[in-house]
DRENTORKOL-3810 file (N, C-alpha, C; in nm, 4 decimals):
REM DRENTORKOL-3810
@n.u->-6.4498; n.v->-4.6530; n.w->0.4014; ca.u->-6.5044; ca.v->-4.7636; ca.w->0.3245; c.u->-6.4312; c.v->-4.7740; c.w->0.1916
@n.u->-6.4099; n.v->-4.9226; n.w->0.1910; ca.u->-6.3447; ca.v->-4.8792; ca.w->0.0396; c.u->-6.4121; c.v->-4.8792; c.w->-0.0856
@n.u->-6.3793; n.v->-4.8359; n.w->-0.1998; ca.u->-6.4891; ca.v->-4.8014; ca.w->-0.2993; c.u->-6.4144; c.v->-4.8586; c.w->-0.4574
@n.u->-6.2965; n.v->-4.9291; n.w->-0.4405; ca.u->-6.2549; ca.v->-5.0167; ca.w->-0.5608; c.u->-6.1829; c.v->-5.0927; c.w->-0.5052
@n.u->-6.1044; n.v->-5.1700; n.w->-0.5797; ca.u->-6.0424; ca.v->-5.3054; ca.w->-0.5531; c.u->-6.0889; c.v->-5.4123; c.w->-0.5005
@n.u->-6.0088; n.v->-5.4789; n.w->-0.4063; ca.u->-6.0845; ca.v->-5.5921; ca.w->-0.3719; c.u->-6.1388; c.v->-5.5359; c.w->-0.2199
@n.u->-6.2878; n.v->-5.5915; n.w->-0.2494; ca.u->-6.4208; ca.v->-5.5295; ca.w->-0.1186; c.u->-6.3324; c.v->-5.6181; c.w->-0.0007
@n.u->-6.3572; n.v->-5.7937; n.w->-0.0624; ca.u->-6.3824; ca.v->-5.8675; ca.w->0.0234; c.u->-6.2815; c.v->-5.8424; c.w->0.1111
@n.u->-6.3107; n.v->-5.8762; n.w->0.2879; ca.u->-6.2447; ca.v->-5.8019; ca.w->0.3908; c.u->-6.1348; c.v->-5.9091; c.w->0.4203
@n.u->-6.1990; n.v->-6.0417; n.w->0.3705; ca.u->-6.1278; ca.v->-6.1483; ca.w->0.4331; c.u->-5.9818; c.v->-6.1613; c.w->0.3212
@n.u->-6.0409; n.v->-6.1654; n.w->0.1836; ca.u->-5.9270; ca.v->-6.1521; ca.w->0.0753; c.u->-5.8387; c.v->-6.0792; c.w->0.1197
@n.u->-5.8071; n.v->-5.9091; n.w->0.1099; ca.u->-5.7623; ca.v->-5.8386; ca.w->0.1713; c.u->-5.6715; c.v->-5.8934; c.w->0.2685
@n.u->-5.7666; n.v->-5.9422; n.w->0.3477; ca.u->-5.6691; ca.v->-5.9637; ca.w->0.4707; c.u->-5.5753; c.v->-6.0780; c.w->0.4422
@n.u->-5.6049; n.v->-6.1423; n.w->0.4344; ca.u->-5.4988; ca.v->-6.2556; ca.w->0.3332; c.u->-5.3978; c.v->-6.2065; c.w->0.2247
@n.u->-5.4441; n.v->-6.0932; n.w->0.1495; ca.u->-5.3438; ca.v->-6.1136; ca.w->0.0388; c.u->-5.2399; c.v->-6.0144; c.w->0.1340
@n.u->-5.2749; n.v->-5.9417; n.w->0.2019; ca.u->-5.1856; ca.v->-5.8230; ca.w->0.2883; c.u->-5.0764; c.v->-5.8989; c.w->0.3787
@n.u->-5.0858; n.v->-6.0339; n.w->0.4191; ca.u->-5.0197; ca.v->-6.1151; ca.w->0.4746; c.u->-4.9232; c.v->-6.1848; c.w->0.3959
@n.u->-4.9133; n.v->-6.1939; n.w->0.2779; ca.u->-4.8406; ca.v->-6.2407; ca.w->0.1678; c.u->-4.7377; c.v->-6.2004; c.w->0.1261
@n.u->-4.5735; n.v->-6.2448; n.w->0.1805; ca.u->-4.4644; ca.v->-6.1871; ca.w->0.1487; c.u->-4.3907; c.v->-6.2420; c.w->0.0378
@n.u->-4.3032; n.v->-6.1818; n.w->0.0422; ca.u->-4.1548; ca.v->-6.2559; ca.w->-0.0480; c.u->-4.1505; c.v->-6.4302; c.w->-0.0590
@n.u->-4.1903; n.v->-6.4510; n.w->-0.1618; ca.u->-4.1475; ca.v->-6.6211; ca.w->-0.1851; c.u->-4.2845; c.v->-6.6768; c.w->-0.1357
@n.u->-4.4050; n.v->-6.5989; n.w->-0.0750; ca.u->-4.4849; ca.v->-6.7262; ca.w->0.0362; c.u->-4.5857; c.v->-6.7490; c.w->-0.0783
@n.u->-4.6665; n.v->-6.8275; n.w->-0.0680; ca.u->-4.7290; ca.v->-6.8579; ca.w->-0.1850; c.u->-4.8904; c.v->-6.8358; c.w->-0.1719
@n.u->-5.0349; n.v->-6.8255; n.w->-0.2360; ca.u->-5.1616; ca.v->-6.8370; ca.w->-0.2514; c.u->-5.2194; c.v->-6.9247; c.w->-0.3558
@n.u->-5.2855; n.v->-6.9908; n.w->-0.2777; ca.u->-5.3686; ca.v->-7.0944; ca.w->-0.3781; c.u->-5.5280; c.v->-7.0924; c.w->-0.4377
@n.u->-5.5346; n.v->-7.0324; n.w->-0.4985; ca.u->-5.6902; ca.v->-7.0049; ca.w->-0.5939; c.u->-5.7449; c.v->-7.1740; c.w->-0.6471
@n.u->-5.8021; n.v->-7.1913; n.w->-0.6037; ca.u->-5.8661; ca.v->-7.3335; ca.w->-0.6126; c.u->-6.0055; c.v->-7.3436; c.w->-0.6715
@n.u->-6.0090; n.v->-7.4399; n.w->-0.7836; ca.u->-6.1997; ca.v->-7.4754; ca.w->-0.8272; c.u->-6.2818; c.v->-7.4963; c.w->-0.7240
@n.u->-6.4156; n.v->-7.5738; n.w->-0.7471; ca.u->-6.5259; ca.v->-7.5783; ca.w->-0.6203; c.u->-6.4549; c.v->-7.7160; c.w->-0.5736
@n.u->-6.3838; n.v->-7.8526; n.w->-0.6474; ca.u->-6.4051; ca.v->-7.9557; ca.w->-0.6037; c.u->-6.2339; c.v->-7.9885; c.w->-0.5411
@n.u->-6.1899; n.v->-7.8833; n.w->-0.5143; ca.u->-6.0149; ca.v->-7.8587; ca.w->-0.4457; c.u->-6.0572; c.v->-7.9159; c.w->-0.3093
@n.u->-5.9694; n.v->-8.0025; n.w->-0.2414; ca.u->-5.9918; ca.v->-8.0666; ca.w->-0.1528; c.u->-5.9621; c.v->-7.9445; c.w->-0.0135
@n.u->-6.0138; n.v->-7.9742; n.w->0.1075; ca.u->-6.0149; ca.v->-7.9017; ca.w->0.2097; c.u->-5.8937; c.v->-7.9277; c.w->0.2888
@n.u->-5.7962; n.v->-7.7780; n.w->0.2922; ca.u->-5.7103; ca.v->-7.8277; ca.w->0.3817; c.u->-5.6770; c.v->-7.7477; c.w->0.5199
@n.u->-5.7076; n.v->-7.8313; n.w->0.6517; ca.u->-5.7443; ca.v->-7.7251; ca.w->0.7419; c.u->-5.6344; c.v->-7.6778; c.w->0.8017
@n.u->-5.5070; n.v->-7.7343; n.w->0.7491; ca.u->-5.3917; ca.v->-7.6642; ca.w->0.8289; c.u->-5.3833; c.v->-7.4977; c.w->0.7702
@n.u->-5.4236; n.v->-7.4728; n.w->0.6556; ca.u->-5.4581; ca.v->-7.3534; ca.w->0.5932; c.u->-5.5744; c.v->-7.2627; c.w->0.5905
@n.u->-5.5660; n.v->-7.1480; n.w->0.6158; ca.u->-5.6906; ca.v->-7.0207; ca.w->0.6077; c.u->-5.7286; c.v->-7.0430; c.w->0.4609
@n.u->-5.8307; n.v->-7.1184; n.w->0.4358; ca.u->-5.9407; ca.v->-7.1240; ca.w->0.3647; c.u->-6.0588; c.v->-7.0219; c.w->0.3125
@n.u->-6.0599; n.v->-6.9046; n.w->0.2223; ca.u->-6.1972; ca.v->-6.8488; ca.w->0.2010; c.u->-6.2617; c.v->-6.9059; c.w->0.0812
@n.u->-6.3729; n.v->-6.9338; n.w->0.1390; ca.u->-6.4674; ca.v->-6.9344; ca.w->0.0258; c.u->-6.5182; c.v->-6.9003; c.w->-0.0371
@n.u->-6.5440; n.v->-6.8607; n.w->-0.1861; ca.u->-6.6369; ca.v->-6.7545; ca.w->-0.2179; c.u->-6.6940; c.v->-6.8237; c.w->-0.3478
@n.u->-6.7201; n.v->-6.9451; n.w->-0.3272; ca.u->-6.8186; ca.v->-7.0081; ca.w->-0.4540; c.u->-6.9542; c.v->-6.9376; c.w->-0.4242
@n.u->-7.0222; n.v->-6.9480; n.w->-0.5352; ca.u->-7.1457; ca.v->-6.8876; ca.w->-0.4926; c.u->-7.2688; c.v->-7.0124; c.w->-0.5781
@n.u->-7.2564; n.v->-7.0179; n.w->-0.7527; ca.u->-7.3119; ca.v->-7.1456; ca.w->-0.7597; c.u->-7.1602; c.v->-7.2032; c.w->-0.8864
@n.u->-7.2348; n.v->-7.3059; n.w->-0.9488; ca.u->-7.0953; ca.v->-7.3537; ca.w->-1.0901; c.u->-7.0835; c.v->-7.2208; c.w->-1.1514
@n.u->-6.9216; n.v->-7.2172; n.w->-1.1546; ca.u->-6.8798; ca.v->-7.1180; ca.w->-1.2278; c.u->-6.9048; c.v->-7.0113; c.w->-1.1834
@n.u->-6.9017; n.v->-6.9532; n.w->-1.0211; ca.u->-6.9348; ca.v->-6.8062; ca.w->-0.9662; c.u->-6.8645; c.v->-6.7800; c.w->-0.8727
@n.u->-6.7687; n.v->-6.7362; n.w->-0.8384; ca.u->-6.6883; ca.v->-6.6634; ca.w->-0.9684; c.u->-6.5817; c.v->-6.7626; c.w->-0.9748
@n.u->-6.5202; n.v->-6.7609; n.w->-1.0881; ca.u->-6.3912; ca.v->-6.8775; ca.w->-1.1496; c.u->-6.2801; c.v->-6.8105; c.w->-1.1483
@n.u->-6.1538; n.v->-6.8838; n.w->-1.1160; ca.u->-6.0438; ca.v->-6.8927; ca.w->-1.1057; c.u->-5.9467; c.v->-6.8016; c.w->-1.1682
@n.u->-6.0486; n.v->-6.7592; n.w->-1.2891; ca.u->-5.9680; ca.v->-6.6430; ca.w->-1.3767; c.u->-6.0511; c.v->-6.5132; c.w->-1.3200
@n.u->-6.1636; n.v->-6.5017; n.w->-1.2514; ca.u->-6.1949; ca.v->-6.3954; ca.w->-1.1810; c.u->-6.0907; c.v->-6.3508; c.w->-1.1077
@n.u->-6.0618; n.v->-6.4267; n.w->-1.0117; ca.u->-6.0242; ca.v->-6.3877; ca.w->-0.8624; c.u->-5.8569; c.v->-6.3311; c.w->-0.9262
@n.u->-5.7954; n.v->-6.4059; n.w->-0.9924; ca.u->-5.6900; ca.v->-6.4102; ca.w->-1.0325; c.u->-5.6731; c.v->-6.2996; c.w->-1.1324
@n.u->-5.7623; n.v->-6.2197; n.w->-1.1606; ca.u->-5.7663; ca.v->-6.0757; ca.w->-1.2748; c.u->-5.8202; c.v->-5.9905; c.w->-1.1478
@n.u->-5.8523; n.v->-6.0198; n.w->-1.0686; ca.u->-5.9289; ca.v->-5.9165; ca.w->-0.9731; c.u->-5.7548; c.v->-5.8546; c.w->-0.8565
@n.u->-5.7057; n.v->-5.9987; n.w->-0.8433; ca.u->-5.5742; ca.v->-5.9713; ca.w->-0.7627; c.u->-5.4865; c.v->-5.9241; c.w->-0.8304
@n.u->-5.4894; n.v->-5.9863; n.w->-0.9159; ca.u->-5.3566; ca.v->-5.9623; ca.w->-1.0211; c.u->-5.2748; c.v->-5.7920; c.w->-1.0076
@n.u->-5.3966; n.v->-5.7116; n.w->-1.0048; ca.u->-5.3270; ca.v->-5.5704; ca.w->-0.9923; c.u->-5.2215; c.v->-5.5078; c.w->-0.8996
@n.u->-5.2331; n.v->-5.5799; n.w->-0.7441; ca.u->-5.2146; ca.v->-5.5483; ca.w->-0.6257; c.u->-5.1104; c.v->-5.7013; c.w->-0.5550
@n.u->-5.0832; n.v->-5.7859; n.w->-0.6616; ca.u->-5.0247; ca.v->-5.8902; ca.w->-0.5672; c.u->-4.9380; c.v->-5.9237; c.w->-0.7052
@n.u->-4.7806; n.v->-5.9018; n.w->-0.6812; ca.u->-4.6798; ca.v->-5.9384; ca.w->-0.7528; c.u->-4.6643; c.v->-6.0488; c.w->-0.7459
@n.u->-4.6763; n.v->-6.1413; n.w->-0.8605; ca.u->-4.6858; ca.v->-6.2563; ca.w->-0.8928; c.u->-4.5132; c.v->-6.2807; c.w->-0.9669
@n.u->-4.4412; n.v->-6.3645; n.w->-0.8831; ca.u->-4.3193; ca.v->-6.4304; ca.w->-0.9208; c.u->-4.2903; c.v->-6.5104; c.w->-1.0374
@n.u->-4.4494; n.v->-6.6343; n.w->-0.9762; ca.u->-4.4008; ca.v->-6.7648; ca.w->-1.0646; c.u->-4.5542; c.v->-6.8037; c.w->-1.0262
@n.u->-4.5723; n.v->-6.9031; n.w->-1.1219; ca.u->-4.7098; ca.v->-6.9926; ca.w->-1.0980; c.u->-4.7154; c.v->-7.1330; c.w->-1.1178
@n.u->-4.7829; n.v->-7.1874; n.w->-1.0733; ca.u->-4.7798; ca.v->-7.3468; ca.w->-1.0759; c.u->-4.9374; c.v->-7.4166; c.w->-1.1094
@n.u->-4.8862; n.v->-7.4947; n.w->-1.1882; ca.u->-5.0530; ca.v->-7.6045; ca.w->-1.1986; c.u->-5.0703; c.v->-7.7368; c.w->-1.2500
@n.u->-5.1590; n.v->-7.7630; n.w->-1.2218; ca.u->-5.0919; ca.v->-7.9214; ca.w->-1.2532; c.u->-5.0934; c.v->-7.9288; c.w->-1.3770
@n.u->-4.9950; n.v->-8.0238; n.w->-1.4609; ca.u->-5.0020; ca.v->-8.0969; ca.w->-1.6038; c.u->-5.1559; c.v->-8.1450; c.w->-1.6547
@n.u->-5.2235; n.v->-8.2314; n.w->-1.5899; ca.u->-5.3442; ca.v->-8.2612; ca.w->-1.6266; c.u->-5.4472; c.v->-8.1705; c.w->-1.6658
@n.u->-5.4077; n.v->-8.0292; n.w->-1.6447; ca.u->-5.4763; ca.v->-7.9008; ca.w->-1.7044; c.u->-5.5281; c.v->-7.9357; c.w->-1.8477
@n.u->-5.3849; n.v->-7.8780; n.w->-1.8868; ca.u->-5.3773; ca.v->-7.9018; ca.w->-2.0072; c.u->-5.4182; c.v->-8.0298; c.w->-2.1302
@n.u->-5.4326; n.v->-8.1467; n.w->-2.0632; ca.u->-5.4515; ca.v->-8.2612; ca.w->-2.0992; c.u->-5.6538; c.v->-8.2594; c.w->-2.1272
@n.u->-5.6933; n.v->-8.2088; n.w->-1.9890; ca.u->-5.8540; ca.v->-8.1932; ca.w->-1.9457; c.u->-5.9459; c.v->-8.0867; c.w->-2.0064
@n.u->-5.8491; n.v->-8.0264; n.w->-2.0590; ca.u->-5.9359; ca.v->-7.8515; ca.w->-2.1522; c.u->-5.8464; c.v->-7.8429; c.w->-2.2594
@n.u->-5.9637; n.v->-7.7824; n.w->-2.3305; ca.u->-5.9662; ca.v->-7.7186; ca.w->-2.4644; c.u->-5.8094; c.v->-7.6071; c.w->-2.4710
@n.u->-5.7765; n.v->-7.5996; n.w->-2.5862; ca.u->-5.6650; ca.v->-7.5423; ca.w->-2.6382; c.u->-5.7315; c.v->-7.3711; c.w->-2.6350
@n.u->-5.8395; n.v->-7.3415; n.w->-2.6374; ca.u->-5.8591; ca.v->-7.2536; ca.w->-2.6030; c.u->-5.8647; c.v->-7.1768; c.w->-2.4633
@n.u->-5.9287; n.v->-7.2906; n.w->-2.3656; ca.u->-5.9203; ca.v->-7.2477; ca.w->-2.1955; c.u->-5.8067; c.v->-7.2535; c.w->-2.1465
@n.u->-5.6877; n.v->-7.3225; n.w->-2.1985; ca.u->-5.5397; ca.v->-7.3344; ca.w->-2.1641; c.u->-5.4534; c.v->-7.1844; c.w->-2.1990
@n.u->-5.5103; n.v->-7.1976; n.w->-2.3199; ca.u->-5.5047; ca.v->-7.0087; ca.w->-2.3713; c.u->-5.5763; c.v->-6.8892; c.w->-2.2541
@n.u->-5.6754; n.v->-6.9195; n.w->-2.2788; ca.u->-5.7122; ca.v->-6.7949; ca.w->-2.1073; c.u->-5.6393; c.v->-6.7898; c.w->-2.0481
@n.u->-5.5836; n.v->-6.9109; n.w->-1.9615; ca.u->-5.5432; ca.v->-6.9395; ca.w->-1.8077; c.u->-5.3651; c.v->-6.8553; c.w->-1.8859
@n.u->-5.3300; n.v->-6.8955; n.w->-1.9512; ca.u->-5.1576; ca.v->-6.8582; ca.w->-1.9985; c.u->-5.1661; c.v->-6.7184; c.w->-2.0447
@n.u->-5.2869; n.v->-6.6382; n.w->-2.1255; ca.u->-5.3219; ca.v->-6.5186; ca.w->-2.1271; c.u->-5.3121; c.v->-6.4411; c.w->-1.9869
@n.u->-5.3909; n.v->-6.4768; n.w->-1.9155; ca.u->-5.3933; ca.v->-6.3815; ca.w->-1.8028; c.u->-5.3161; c.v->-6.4080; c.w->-1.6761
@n.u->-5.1899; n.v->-6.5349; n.w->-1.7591; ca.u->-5.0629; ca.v->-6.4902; ca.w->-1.6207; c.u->-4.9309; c.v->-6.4710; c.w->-1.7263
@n.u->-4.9599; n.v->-6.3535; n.w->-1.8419; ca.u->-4.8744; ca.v->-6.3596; ca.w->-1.8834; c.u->-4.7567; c.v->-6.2580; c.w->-1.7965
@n.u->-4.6613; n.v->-6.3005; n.w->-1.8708; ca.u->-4.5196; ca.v->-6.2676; ca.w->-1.8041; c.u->-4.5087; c.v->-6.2942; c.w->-1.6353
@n.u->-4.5784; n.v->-6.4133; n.w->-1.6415; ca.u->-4.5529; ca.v->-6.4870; ca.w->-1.4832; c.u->-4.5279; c.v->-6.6386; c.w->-1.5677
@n.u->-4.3828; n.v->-6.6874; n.w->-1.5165; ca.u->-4.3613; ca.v->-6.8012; ca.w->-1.5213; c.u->-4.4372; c.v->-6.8997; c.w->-1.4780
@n.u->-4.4624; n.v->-7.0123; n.w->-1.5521; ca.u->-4.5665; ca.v->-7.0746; ca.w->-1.5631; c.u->-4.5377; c.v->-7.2499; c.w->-1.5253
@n.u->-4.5249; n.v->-7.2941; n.w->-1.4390; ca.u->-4.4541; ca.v->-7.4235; ca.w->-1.4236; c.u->-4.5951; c.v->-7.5505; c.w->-1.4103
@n.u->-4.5857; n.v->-7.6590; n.w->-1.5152; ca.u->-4.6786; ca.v->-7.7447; ca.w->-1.5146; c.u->-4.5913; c.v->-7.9156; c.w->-1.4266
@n.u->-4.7021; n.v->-7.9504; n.w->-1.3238; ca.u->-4.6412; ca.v->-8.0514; ca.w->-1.2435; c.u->-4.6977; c.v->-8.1594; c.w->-1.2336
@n.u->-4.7064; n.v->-8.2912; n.w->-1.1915; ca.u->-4.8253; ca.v->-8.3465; ca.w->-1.1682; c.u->-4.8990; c.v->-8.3041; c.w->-1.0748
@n.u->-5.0450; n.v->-8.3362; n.w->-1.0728; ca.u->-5.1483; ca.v->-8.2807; ca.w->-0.9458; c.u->-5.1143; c.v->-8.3651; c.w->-0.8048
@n.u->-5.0367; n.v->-8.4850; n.w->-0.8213; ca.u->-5.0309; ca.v->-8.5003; ca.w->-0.6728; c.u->-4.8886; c.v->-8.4202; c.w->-0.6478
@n.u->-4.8343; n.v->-8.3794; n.w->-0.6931; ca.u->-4.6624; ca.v->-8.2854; ca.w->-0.6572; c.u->-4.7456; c.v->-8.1893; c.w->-0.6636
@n.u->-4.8317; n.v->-8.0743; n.w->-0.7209; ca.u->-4.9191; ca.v->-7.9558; ca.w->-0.6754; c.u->-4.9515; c.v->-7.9871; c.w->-0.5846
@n.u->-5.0223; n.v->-8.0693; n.w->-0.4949; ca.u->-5.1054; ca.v->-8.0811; ca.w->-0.3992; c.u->-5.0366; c.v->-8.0904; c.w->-0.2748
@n.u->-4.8899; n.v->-8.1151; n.w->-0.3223; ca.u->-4.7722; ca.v->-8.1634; ca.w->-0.2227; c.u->-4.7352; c.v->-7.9931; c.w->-0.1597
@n.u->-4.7905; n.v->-7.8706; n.w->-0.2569; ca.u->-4.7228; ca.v->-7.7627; ca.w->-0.2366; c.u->-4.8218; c.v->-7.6326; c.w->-0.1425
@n.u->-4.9159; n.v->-7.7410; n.w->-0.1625; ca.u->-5.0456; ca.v->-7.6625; ca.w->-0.0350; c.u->-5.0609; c.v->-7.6318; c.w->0.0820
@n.u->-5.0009; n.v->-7.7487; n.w->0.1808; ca.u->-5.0177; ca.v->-7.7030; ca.w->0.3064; c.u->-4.8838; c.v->-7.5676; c.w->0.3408
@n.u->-4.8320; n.v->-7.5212; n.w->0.2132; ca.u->-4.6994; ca.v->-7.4086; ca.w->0.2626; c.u->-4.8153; c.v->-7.3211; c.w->0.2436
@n.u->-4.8934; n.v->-7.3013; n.w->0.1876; ca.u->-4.9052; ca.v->-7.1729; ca.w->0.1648; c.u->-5.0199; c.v->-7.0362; c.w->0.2523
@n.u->-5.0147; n.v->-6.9646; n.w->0.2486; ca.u->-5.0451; ca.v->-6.8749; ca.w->0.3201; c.u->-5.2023; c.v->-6.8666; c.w->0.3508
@n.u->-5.2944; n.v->-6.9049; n.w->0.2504; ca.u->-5.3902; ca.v->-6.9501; ca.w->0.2198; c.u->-5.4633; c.v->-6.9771; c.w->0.0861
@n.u->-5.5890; n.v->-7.0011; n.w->0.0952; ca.u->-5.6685; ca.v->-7.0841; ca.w->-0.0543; c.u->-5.7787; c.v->-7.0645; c.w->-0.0491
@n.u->-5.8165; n.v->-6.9667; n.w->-0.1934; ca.u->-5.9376; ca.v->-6.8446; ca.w->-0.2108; c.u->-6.0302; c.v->-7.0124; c.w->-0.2981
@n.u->-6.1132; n.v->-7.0377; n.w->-0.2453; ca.u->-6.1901; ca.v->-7.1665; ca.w->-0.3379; c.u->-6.2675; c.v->-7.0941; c.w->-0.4108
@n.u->-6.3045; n.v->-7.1232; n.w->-0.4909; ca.u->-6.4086; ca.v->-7.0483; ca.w->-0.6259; c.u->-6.4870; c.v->-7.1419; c.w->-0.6536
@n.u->-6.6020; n.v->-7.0694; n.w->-0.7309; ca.u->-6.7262; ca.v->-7.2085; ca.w->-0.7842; c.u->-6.6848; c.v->-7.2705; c.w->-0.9080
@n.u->-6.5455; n.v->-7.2485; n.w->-0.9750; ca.u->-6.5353; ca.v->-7.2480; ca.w->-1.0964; c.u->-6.5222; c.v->-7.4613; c.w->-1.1147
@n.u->-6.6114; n.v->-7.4545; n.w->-1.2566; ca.u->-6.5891; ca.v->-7.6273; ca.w->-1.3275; c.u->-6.5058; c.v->-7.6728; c.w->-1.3698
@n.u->-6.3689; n.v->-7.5556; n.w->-1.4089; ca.u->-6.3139; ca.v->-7.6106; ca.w->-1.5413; c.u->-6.2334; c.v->-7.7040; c.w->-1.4682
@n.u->-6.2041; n.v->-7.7828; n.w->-1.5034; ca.u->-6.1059; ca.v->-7.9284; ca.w->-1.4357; c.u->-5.9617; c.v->-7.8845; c.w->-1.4352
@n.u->-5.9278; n.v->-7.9729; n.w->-1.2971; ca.u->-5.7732; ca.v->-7.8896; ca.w->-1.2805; c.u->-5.7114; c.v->-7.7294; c.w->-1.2832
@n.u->-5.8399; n.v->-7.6445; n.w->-1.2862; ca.u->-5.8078; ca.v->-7.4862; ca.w->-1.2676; c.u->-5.7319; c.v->-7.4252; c.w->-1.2064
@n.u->-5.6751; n.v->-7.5346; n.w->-1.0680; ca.u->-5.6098; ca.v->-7.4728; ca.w->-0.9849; c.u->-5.4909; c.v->-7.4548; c.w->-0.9733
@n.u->-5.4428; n.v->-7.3370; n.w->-0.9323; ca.u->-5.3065; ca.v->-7.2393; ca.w->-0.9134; c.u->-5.2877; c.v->-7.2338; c.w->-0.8213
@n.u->-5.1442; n.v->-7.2173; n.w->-0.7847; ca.u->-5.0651; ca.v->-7.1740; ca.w->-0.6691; c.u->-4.9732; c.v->-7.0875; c.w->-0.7298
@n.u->-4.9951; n.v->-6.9339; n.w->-0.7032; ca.u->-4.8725; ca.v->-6.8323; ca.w->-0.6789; c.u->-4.8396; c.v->-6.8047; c.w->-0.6114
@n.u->-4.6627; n.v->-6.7725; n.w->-0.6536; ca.u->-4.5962; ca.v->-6.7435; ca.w->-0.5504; c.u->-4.5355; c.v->-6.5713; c.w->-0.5706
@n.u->-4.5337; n.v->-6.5186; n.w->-0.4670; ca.u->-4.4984; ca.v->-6.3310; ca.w->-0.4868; c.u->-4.3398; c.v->-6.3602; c.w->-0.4969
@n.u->-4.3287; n.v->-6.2770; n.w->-0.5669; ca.u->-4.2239; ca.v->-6.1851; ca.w->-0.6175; c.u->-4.1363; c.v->-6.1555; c.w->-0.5033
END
């Protein structure tokens, strides 16, 4: 049984599938559904758990290359929540796009952990190392 890191069996199993160059997408509650992709869910209610959870919880165990998110981030939140999100991918390149060219970069990827999180435009796509 395991007794730290990440419990969840399904995460795990997903992030263990994740090679060189392939990418994961951590998504808010209102990220659209895409079924060509392994989808987990783990909203629970607003804001349980958010985008900077999952993404400090992996972070230890999944070499992060580069990151992507849309431009409208930054535009939609506070100079402070833009600060979190750039805090806790520091020294991961950070590329801002429009959200329909993000959205263009979804069906590659390996899969997309959805979260309950509100903050608008939260969502990331990394790619490993």
């Amino acid at each position: 049984m395991l007794k730290q890191g990440i419990l969840n069996p399904y995460i795990n199993s997903l992030l263990s599938r994740v090679r060189h160059t392939n990418t994961l997408v951590i998504s808010d509650r209102g990220f659209p559904f895409w079924p060509q992709i392994e989808t987990i869910d783990i909203s629970l209610v607003d804001d349980l758990p958010r985008v900077l959870d999952v993404l400090n919880a992996i972070r230890a165990n999944f070499n992060i290359g580069r990151a992507f998110m849309a431009s409208e981030f930054r535009d939609a939140n506070t100079p402070q929540t833009c600060g979190q999100f750039e805090l806790a991918l520091k020294g991961v390149p950070l590329s801002f796009e429009p959200h329909i060219e993000f959205k263009k970069r979804v069906p590659q990827a390996i899969g997309l952990i959805r979260t309950g999180d509100t903050t608008q435009y939260a969502n990331m796509i990394l790619e490993s190392a």
